[in-house]
TILUMRO-995131 format. One record per residue (C-alpha): x, y, z; chain. Coordinates in steps of 0.5 Angstrom, whole numbers, plus 500, padded with zeros to 3 digits. Last residue first. Example, Ala and Ser with C-alpha at 12.3 -4.5 7.8 and 13.67 -1.06 7.14 Angstrom:
BEGIN
u=527 | v=498 | w=514 | chaine=A
u=525 | v=491 | w=516 | chaine=A
This chain:
BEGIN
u=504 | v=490 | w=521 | chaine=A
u=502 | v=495 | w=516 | chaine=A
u=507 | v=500 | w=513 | chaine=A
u=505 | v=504 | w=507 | chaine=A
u=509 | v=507 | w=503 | chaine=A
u=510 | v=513 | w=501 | chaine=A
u=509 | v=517 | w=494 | chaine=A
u=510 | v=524 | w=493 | chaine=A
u=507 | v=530 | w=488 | chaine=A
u=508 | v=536 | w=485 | chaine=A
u=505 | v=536 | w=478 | chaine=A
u=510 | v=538 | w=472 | chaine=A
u=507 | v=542 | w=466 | chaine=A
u=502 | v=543 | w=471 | chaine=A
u=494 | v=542 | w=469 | chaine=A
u=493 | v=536 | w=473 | chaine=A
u=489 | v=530 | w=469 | chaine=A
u=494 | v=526 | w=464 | chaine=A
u=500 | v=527 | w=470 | chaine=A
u=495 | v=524 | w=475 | chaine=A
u=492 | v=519 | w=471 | chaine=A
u=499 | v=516 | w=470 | chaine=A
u=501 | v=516 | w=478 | chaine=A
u=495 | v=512 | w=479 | chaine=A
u=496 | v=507 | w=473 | chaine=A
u=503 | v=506 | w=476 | chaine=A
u=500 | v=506 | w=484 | chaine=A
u=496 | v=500 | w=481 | chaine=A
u=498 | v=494 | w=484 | chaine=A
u=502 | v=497 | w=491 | chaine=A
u=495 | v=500 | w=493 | chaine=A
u=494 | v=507 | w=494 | chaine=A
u=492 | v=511 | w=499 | chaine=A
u=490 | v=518 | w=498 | chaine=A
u=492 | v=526 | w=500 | chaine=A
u=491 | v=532 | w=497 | chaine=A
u=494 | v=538 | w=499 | chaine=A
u=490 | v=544 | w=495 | chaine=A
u=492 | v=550 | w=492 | chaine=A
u=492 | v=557 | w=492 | chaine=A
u=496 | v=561 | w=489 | chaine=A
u=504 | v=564 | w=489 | chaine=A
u=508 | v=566 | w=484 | chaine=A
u=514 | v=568 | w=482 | chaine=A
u=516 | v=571 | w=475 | chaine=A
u=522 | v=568 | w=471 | chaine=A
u=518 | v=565 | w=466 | chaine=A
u=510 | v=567 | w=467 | chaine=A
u=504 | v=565 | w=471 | chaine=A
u=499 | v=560 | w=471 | chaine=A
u=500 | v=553 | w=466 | chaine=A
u=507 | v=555 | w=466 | chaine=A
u=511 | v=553 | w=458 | chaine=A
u=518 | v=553 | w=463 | chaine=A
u=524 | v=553 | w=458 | chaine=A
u=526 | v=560 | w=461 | chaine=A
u=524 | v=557 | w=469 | chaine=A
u=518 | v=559 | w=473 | chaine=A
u=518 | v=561 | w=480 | chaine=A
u=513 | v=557 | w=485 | chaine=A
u=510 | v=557 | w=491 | chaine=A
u=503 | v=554 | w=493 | chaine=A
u=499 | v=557 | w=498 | chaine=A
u=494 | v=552 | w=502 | chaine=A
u=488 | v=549 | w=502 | chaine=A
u=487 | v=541 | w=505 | chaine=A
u=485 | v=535 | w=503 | chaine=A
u=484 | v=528 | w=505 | chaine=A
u=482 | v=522 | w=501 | chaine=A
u=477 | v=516 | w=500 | chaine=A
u=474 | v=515 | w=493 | chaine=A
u=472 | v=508 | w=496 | chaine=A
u=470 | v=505 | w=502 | chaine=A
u=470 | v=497 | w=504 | chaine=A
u=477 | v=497 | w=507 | chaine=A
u=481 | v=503 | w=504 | chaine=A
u=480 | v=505 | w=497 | chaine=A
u=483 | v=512 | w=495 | chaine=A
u=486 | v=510 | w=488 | chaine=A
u=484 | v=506 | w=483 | chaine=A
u=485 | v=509 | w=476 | chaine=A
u=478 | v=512 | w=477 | chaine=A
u=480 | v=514 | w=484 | chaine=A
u=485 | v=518 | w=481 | chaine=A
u=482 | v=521 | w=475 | chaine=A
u=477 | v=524 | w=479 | chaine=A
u=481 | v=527 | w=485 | chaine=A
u=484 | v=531 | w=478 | chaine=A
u=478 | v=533 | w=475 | chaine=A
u=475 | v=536 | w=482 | chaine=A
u=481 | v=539 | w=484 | chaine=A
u=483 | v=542 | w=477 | chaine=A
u=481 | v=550 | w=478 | chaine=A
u=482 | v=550 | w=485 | chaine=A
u=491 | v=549 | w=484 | chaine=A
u=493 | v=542 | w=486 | chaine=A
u=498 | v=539 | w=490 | chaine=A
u=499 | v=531 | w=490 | chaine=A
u=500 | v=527 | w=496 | chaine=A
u=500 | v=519 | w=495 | chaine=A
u=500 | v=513 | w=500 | chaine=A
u=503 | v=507 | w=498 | chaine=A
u=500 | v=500 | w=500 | chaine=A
């Protein structure tokens, strides 16, 4: 079991959580579509070579984005984590993978 964290602006959130549990994320126990998700302020500057979905090259950004948090079992986190380049609005989406333990 892996859990995933992904950090999403407003505008994609829903089309974003979507695509993940469709690919097989959020499933704990007898419960689906299962995530945690927070709003915070997102940090970046786009590089020269960037094509930035918000902002421009060169110029810091800061906008409002969502935490998102899901757990993901070990046979599908290849097809979550190709969901959710093929969903999120960014060039390159942030986001992180840690697995699970349970003993």
């Amino acid at each position: 079991m892996y859990k995933l964290t992904v950090f999403v602006p407003d505008s994609a959130l829903e089309k974003v959580k979507s695509a993940l549990f469709a690919a097989g994320a959020g499933k704990i126990g007898d419960y689906e579509q299962c995530c945690w998700q927070v709003q915070g302020i997102g940090h970046f500057m786009p590089l020269v070579g960037s094509t930035p979905h918000i902002g421009t090259q060169d110029s810091l950004e800061k906008i409002n984005e969502w935490r998102v948090e899901m757990v993901v079992a070990k046979a599908s986190i290849k097809d979550v984590i190709i969901a959710l380049k093929q969903a999120h609005p960014y060039e390159t989406p942030a986001y992180d993978v840690i697995e699970v333990l349970d003993f």
